[in-house]
Every structure is written in C-alpha cells, then in structure tokens.
C-alpha positions as CSV (number, residue, x, y, z in Angstrom):
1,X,2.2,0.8,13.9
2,X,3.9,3.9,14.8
3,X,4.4,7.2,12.7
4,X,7.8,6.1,11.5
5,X,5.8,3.0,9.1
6,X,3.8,3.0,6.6
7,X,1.7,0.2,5.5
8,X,1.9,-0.6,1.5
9,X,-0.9,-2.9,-0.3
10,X,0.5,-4.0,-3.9
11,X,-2.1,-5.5,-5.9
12,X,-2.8,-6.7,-9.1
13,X,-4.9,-4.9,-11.2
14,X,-7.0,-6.1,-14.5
15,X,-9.1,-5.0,-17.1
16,X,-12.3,-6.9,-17.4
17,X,-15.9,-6.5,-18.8
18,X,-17.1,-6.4,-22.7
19,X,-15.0,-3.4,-23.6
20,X,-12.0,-4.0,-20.9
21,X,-13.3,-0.9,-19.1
22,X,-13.9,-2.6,-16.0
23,X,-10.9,-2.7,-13.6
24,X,-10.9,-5.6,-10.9
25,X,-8.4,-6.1,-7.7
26,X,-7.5,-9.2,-7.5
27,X,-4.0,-10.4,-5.4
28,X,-1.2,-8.9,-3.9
29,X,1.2,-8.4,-1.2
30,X,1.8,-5.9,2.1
31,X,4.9,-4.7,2.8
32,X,5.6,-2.5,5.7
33,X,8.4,0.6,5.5
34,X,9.8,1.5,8.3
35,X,12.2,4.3,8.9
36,X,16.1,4.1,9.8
37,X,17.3,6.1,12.5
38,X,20.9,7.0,11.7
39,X,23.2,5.2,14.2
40,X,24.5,7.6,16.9
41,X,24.8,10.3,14.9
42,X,27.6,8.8,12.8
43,X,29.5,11.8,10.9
44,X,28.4,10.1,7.2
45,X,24.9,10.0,7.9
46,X,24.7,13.6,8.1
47,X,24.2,14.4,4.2
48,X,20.8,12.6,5.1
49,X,19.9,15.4,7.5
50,X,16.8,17.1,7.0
51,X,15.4,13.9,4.2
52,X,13.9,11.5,7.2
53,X,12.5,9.0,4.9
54,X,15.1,8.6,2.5
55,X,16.5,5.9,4.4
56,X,14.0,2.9,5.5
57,X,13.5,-0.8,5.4
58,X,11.2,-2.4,3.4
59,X,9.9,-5.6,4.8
60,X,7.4,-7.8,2.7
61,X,4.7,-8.8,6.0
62,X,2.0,-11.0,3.5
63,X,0.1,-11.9,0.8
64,X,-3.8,-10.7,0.4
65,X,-6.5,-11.5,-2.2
66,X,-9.8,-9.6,-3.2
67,X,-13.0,-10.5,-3.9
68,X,-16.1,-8.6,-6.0
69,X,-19.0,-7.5,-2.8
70,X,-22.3,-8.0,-4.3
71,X,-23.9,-5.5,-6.3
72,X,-27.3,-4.8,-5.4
73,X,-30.0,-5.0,-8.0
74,X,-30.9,-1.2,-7.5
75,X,-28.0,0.8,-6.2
76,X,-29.5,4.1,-5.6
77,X,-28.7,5.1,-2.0
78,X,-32.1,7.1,-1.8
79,X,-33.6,3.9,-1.7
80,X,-32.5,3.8,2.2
C-alpha cells in the first residue's frame, strides 16, 4: 500500500449489556481509496489543483467479522 491509499474498516457497531452502555464490533467491510492522478494534465482537471484527494476510487476489497478477546478475571496490569 503506497501513500496515495488509504485503508477503510466499516463496521457495525451495537449497544449491548443491562443498560445498552456496552458497545460491541461486530461485522463489516474494507474498502481501499485510492487516489486519481489527473490524466496528462488535461486543461479541466485543473480546478482540482492543489485538493489531491478530492478525486479517488473507492474499491470495496472484503468483508471482516469481530470477536470479544477474553477478559481476564483481574485486569489490573500491575499484576504483571
């Protein structure tokens, strides 16, 4: 992955616990942006001068899903 893309991770988020106050990850997608170069320096492109960015492709690369990691019993790092 080079400077001109950006990695993207949508994912579903929801409220869970007694109280809803608990928020959980569960699945989603990646998408990758990637930036356009303007095309030989075509004379239209250049009211884009100066926004790189502004101009990219979005391309939807896969599908993830989260788990919980265990909680331990006693999560107090000074325990180490």
């Amino acid at each position: 992955i080079g400077t001109s893309e950006r990695v993207y991770f949508q994912a579903r988020v929801d409220r869970e616990g007694k109280n809803e106050d608990v928020l959980s990850l569960k699945d989603g997608s990646v998408t990758v942006k990637r930036n356009v170069e303007a095309p030989g320096g075509g004379s239209w492109w250049g009211i884009f001068r100066g926004a790189e960015g502004i101009l990219a492709q979005f391309r939807s690369v896969g599908e993830f899903k989260c788990r919980p990691i265990a909680i331990a019993a006693n999560p107090d790092p000074s325990d180490e």
